[in-house]
Structures are given as structure tokens and as C-alpha cells.
C-alpha positions as CSV (number, residue, x, y, z in Angstrom):
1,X,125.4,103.7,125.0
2,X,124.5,100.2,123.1
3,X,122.0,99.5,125.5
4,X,120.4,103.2,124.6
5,X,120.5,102.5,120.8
6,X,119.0,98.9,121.4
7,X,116.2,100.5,122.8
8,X,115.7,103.0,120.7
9,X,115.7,100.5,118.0
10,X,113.4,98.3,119.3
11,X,111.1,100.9,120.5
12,X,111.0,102.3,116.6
13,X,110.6,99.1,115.2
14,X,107.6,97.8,117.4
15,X,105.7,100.9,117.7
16,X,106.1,103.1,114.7
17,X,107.2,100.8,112.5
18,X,110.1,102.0,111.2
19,X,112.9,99.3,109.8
20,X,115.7,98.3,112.2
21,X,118.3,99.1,108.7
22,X,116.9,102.5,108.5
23,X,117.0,103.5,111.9
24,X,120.9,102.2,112.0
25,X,121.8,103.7,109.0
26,X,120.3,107.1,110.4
27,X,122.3,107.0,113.6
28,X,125.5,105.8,112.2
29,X,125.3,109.0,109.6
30,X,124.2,111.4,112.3
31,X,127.3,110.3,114.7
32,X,129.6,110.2,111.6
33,X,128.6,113.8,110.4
34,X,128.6,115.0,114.6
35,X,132.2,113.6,115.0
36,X,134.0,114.7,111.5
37,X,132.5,118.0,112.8
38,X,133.6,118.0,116.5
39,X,136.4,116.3,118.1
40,X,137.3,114.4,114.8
41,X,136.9,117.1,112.4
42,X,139.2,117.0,109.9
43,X,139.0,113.3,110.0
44,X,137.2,110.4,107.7
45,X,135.2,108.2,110.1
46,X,133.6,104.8,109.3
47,X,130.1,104.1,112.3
48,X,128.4,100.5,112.5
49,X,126.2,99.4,115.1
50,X,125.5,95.7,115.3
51,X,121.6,94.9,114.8
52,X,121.4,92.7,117.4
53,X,123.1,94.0,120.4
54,X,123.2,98.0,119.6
55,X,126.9,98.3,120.1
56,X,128.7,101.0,118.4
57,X,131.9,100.9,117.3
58,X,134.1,103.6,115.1
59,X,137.4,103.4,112.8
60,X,139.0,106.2,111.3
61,X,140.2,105.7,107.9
62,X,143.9,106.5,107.4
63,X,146.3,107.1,104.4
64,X,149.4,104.6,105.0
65,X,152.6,107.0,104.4
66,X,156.3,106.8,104.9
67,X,156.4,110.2,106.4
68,X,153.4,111.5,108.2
69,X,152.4,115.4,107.6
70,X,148.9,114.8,108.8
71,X,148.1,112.7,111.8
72,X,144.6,113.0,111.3
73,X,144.7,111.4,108.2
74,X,147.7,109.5,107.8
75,X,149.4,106.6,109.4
76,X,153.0,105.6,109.3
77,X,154.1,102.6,107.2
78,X,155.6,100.8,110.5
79,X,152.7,101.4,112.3
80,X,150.1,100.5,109.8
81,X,151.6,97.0,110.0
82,X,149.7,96.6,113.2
83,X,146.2,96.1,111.3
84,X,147.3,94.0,108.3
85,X,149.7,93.7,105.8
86,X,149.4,97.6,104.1
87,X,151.3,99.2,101.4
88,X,152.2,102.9,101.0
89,X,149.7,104.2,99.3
90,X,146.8,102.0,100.8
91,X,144.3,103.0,103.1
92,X,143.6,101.1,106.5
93,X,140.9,101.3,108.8
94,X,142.1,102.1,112.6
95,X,139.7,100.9,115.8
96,X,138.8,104.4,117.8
97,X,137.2,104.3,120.9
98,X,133.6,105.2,120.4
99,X,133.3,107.0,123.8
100,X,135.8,109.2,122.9
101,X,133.7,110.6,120.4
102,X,132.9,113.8,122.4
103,X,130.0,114.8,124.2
104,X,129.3,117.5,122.0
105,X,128.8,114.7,118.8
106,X,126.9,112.7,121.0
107,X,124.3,115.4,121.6
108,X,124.7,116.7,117.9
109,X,123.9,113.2,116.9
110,X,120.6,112.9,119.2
111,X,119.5,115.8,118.0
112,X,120.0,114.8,114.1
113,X,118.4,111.5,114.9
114,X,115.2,112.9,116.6
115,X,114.7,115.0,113.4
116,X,115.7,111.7,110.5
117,X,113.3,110.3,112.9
118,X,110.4,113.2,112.5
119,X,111.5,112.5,108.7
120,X,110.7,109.0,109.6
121,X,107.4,109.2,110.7
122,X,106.1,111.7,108.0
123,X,106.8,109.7,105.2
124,X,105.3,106.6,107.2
125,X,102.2,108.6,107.7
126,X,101.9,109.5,104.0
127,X,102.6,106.0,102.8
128,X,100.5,104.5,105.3
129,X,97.1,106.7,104.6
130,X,97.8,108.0,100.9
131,X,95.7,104.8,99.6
132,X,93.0,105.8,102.2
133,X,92.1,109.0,100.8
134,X,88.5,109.3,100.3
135,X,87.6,106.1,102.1
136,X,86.0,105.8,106.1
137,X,88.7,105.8,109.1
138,X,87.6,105.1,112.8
139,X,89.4,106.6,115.5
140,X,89.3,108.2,119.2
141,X,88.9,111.6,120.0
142,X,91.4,113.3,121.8
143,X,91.9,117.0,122.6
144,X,90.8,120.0,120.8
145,X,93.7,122.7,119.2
146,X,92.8,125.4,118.1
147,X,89.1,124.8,117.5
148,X,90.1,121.5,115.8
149,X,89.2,118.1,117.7
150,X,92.6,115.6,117.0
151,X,91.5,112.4,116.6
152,X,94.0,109.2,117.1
153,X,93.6,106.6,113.9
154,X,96.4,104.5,116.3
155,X,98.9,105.4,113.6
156,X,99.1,109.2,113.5
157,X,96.5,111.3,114.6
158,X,94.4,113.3,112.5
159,X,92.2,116.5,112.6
160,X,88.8,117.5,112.5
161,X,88.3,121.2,112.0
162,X,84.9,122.9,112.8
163,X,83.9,123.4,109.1
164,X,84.1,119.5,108.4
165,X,81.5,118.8,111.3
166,X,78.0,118.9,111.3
167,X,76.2,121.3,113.6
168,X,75.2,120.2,116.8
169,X,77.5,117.0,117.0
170,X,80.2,117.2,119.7
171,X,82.8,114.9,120.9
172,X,84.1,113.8,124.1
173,X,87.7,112.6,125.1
174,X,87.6,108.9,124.3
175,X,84.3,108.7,122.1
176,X,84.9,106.8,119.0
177,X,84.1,108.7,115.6
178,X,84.0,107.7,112.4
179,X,85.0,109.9,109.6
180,X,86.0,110.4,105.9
181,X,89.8,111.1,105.4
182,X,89.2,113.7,103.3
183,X,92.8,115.1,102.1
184,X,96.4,114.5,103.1
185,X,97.7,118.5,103.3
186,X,101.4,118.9,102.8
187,X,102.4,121.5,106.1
188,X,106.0,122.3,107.3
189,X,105.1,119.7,110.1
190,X,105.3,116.6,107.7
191,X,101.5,115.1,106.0
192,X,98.1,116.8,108.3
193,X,95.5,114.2,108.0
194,X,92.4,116.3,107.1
195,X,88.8,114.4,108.2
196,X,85.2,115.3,106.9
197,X,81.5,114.5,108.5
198,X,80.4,117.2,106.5
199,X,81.0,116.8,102.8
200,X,78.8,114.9,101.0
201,X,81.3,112.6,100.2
202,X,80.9,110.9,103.4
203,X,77.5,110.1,102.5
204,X,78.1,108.6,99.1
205,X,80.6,106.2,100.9
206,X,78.9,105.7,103.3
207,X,76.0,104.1,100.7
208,X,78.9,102.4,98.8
209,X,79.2,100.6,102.7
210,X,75.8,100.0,102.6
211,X,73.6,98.8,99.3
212,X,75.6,95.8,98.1
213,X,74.4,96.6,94.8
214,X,76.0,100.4,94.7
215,X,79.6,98.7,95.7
216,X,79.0,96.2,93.1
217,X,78.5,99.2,90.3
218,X,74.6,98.1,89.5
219,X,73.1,101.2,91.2
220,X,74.8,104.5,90.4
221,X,74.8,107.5,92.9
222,X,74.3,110.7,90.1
223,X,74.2,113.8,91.9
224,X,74.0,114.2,95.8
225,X,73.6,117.7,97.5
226,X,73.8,118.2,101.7
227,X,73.2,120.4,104.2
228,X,74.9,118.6,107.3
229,X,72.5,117.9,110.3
230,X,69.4,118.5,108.3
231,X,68.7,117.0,104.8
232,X,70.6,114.8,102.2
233,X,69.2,114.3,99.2
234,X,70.8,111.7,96.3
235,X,69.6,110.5,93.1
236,X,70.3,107.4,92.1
237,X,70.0,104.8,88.4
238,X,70.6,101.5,88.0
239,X,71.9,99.6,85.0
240,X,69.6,96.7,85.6
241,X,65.8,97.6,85.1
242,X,65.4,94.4,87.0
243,X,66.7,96.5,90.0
244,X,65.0,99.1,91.6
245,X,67.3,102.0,92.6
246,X,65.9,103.5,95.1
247,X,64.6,100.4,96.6
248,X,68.1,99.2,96.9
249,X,69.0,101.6,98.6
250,X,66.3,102.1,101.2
251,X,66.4,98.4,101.8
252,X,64.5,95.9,103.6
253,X,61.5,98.2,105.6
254,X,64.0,100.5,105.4
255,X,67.2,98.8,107.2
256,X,70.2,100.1,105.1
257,X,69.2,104.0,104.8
258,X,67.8,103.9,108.9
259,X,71.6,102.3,109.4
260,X,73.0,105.7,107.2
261,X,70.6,107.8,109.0
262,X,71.8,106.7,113.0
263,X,74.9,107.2,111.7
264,X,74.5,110.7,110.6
265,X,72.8,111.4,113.9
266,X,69.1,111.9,112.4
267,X,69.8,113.4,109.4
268,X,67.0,113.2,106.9
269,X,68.2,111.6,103.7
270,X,65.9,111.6,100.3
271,X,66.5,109.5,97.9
272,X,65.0,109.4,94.4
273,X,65.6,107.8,90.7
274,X,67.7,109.9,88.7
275,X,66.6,111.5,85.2
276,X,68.5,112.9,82.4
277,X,65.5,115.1,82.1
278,X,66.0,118.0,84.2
279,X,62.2,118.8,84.3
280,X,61.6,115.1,85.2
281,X,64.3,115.4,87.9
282,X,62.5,118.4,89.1
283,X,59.8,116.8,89.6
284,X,61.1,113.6,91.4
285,X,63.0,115.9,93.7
286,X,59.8,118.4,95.2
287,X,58.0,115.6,95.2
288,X,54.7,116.0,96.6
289,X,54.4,119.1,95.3
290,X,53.9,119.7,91.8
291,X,55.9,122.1,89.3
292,X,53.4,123.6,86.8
293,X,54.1,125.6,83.8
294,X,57.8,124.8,84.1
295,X,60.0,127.1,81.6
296,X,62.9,125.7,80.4
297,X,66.4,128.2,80.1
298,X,69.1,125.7,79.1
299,X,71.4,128.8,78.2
300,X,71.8,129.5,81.9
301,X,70.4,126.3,83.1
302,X,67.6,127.7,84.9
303,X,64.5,126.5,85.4
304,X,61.2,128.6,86.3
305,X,58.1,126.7,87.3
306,X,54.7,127.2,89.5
307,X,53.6,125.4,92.3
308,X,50.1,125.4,94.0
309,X,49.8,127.7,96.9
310,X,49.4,124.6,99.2
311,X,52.8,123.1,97.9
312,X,54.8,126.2,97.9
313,X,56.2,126.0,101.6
314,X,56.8,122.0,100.6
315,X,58.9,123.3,97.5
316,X,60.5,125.8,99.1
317,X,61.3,123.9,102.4
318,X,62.1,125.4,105.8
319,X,64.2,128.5,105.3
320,X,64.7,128.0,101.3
321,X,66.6,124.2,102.4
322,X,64.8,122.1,99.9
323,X,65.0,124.4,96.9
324,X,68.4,125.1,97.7
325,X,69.1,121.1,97.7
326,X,67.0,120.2,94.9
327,X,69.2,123.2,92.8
328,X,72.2,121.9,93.8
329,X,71.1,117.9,92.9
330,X,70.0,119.6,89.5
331,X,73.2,121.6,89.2
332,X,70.3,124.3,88.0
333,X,68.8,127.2,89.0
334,X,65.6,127.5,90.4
335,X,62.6,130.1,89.9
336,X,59.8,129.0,92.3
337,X,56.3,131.1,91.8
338,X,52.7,130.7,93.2
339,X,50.6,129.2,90.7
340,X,47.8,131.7,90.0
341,X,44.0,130.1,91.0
342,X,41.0,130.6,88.9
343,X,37.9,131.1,91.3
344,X,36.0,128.4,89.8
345,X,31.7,129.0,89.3
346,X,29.2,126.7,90.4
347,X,27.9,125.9,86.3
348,X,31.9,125.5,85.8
349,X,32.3,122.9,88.4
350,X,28.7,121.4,87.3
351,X,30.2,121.2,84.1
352,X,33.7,119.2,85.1
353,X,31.2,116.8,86.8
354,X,29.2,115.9,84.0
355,X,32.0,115.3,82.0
356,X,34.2,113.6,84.0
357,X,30.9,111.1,84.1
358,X,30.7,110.8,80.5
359,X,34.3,109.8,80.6
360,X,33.1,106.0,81.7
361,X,32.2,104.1,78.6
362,X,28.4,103.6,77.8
363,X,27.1,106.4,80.2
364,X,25.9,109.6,78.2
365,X,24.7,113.2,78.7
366,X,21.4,112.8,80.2
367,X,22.6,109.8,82.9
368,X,25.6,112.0,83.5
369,X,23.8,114.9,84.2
370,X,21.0,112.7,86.5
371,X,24.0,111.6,88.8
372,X,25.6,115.2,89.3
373,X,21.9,116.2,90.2
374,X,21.7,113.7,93.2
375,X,25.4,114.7,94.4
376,X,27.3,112.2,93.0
377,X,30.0,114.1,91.2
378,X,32.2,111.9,89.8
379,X,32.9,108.4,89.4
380,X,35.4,108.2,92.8
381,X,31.9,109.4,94.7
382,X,30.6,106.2,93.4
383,X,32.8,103.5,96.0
384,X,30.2,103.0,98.4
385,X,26.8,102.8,95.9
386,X,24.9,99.7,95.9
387,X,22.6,98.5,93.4
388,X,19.8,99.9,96.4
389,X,20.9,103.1,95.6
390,X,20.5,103.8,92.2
391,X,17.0,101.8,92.5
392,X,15.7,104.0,95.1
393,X,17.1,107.3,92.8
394,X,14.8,105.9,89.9
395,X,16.5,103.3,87.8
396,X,15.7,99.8,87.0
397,X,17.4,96.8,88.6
398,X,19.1,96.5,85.2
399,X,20.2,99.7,84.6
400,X,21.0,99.6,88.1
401,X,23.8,96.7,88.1
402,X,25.0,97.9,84.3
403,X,26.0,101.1,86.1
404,X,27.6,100.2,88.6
405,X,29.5,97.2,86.6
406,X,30.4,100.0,84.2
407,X,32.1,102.5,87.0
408,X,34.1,99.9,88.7
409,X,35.4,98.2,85.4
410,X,36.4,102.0,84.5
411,X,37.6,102.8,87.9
412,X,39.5,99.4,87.9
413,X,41.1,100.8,84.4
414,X,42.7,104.0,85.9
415,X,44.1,102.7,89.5
């Protein structure tokens, strides 16, 4: 039986981890309580098994009487002599043979072992991963239960249920996954190691990974809002105006959000500058399209705002997605509308010419009016005119080079 024990402390020690002391003092109590209850019952026991070698041994503890009523738990006087120097009264440990035991103790003891070991291995679990919560584990997939793909972290497995994957990823036996340990659920089976590709949270730590200066607390991730397999989108702030936000976190050409983005198998991932402005936020987040006559309800925290007809399927995104993302970034409501367009005349649009001419310092009325005439609208029209030009339409060479000095400097002044 020592060399069984031996093993089985060995085996615990070296590949579960479990303390040699703890294992022994497990047995000795579960052959202790097995005996007093079997074979021995009735009778106080004392168990030790030596560390080293895994030999048991077993003494029963007697009473030392001058008349014995209860051989169980008594010893006579003259025969208590034989282990010492006792006095009635005194209590005296007697060597029993550990194999007679009984088989029924030693299987009552296996049993109460394997479970103190169960007990073992729980609490090893929980005090292994309980400072891991919310941080990235890597293991291997294994088998799938019940829907749920069990995935071995080398120390205890953990699951992956269908609701914490993203659609269209699947695992094979042996692939290597990384995950977010999400929670650590209390069950009647000891600590369930709950993993997450899904929640957003895996992509905030997986930026904290990423951008040096998120992990260093200079950037800030706000708000973030997912819809797993398609589109992330996160808004971020810095503390440093000397550091651009979202810069940092897009990285060189790109490099730290494409390394996020091959992890995530594709998924699209916006990223823009938080505002404590939710209209300013709004805008950020629909960007290119462009809210218009935005009405603020900070009661309900809704906002209602108009977008050109051209921009609408932007704002709105493929099956609702980006408004439905950009809400949830906002934490508001959101009441998208077509903007209504105003047929616009000929002598109207003649008009918005002539003044956006008149716009540029030194040129007036009448000059603004000459260039609409000859179909140059407005001062962008104006990129590839040469002095030439403006010659051949009836100006001087003078007039000619002011003009075109005065465009460009004013063209220079709004770019």
C-alpha cells in the first residue's frame, strides 16, 4: 500500500500541484474516519504516513487501567508496561497493523480521498485564475459538450459557450485560441471557467496589449460598442494634447489596429476621438455623413438629427448596424431622418456663384458677375487658370495676374 500512496503523492504534487502536507494529511483523516467506522469502530486511531517513503502506519490510543471493561479502549496496567513506563490513568499509543485495517476502510478511504482531492483541485483552480479575471488566456481546443467548445488553459480547462463566440468562427481539436476569461461561475462541480470572444471587453484588452500608450494610462478607451464578426467601434482621449489618440492607436501605417483586426478574424474596428459633447460625438462617429438640424432631448437622452439622402444608408449602416453602434458608443438614442432638399433655380444658383466670388478680398460685384458669365463659378473652378486665360476673356495683363494672385492667396487661406 506505501508504494500506492507514494505515487499518488507524487503524481499530485508534480502535476496538479497540490502540497505533499496536504495530500498526507487528507489520507491519514480519510483512513482514520474509514477505520473508527469499520473494523475499529468504537476505537481512537492515530494515521501518519512518512513523506518520503509513503508507508503507513496506525496506533490505537488506549486508556491504561487496572481492570479492563473495554478492550477497545483500554489497556491493562501490566500490559501497558510493554510501550513505556505508564501510569493508571495515562494514555499510551499501541502499534496496529495497518493491513488489518479492513478492506471495507480501505475502499471508504479511496473514495473520501478522490473527493478531498476534487476539493483539491477546485480551490487550486479558483486560486490559480481568480487574479486572471478579465485578462487574455491562450489555450487548446478540445471537444465540444453540450454546444460549448472546452478549451484546455494546461491547468483546468475552461468553456466557451456559443453566445461568447463570434459568428462564423469555428474551432478544431488542437487549434490554439485565445480568449478573455470572462467570469469564474461558482457550480456544484467546483469554479466553471467562463471565456468570451464576443464581449467587447476582449477588444478593449486587447488595445490595452496593443498601444503602449493605452497600457501606460495616456490614451483612454471612453465608450466601446460591438457587434462580433462585423464592426467595433471605440472612442478614445488622451491626457496629453501632445498625443494623438487615435493615432496611437491605429499606429504606424496602421500596424497595431491591422494586428487587433487579424486577431478578430476581419473584423472592422472604427476608432474615433471621444467628446463630452454628444452632438460632437455624433458627428465623429457617422462620419462621413453629416447630422443636420440635430435636436437635442437630454431628458431621455435622445437625439434627432437629418442627414442628406446620399448619406442616409452611410448613417444608418447595413441592416440598422452603424446606428445601432454609434447609439450604443453614445449611450443615446437615435432619430435618423432624410434631410428635406430644396430644388434649387438657375438665378438662385447664379446668385450663390456671384457671392461666393465676392467672398475673395478686392474682387466686387461687377468682376464677380463677369466670371460666373464665362463658367467659372467659384473660386475652386479657378485651379487651372493661367494669366492666358483671363487675357483672352478681356482683362489686362495687370488685372490679369492681380486676379489670379488674389484667388490663390484666398484659396491658400481656407485649405
Amino acid at each position: 500500500m506505501s508504494n500506492e500512496i507514494l505515487a499518488v503523492l507524487e503524481y499530485m504534487e508534480k502535476e496538479k500541484g497540490i502540497p505533499r502536507e496536504e495530500m498526507i494529511a487528507a489520507i491519514t483523516n480519510a483512513i482514520r474516519g474509514a477505520s473508527e467506522k469499520g473494523v475499529n469502530a468504537g476505537q481512537e486511531l492515530r494515521i501518519a504516513i512518512d513523506p518520503q517513503s509513503g508507508e503507513l502506519s496506525a496506533w490505537a490510543l488506549l486508556e491504561v487501567v487496572d481492570s479492563v471493561s473495554d478492550p477497545h479502549n483500554q489497556i491493562h496496567i501490566e500490559k501497558a508496561r510493554e510501550y513505556g513506563n505508564p501510569q493508571i490513568g495515562d494514555f499510551i499509543e499501541k502499534p496496529i497493523d495497518p493491513s488489518g485495517l479492513g478492506r471495507i476502510a480501505a475502499q471508504t478511504a479511496r473514495q473520501t480521498i478522490m473527493q478531498r482531492l476534487r476539493q483539491f483541485e477546485k480551490e487550486r483552480i479558483y486560486d490559480d485564475f481568480k487574479d486572471m479575471e478579465g485578462d487574455i488566456v491562450s489555450g487548446v481546443a478540445r471537444r465540444r459538450e453540450r454546444g460549448d467548445l472546452v478549451v484546455d488553459l494546461g491547468k483546468a480547462e475552461a468553456i466557451l459557450p456559443p453566445r461568447e463566440r463570434v459568428p462564423g468562427e469555428d474551432y478544431s481539436p488542437g487549434e490554439r485560441i485565445r480568449s478573455l476569461l470572462l467570469r469564474i461561475e461558482p457550480t456544484s462541480r467546483g469554479p466553471e471557467l467562463i471565456l468570451s470572444r464576443a464581449s467587447p471587453k476582449f477588444v478593449r484588452r486587447l488595445f490595452q496589449l496593443e498601444v503602449t500608450e493605452i497600457a501606460d494610462g495616456t490614451v483612454t478607451i471612453e465608450s466601446i460598442a460591438r457587434e462580433p464578426g462585423y464592426r467595433t467601434k471605440i472612442a478614445v482621449l488622451s491626457s496629453d494634447p501632445k498625443v494623438d489618440p487615435v493615432g496611437a492607436c491605429v499606429g504606424a501605417r496602421g500596424a497595431r489596429v491591422k494586428s487587433i483586426v487579424r486577431e478578430l478574424g476581419g473584423e472592422k474596428i472604427d476608432i474615433i476621438k471621444y467628446h463630452a459633447d454628444p452632438v460632437e460625438m455624433l458627428q465623429e462617429a457617422i462620419n462621413p455623413a453629416v447630422a443636420r438640424n440635430v435636436r437635442v432631448d437630454h431628458a431621455n437622452r435622445r437625439l434627432a438629427f437629418e442627414v442628406n439622402e446620399d448619406h442616409l444608408s452611410i448613417a444608418i449602416g447595413r441592416r440598422g448596424q452603424n446606428a445601432r453602434l454609434t447609439s450604443r458608443l453614445l449611450g443615446w438614442k437615435l432619430d435618423i431622418s432624410k434631410a428635406e432638399v430644396k430644388e434649387i433655380g438657375f438665378e438662385a444658383r447664379r446668385k450663390e456663384a456671384i457671392a461666393a466670388w465676392t467672398a475673395v478680398p478686392g474682387i466686387g460685384d461687377e468682376v464677380a458677375e463677369f466670371l460666373v458669365e464665362n463658367g467659372m463659378v467659384s473660386p475652386e473652378a479657378f485651379e487651372d487658370v493661367e494669366t492666358q486665360d483671363l487675357v483672352e476673356l478681356g482683362f489686362t495683363q495687370e488685372d490679369s495676374e492681380r486676379l489670379l494672385e488674389q484667388v490663390q492667396a484666398f484659396r491658400a487661406a481656407n485649405h
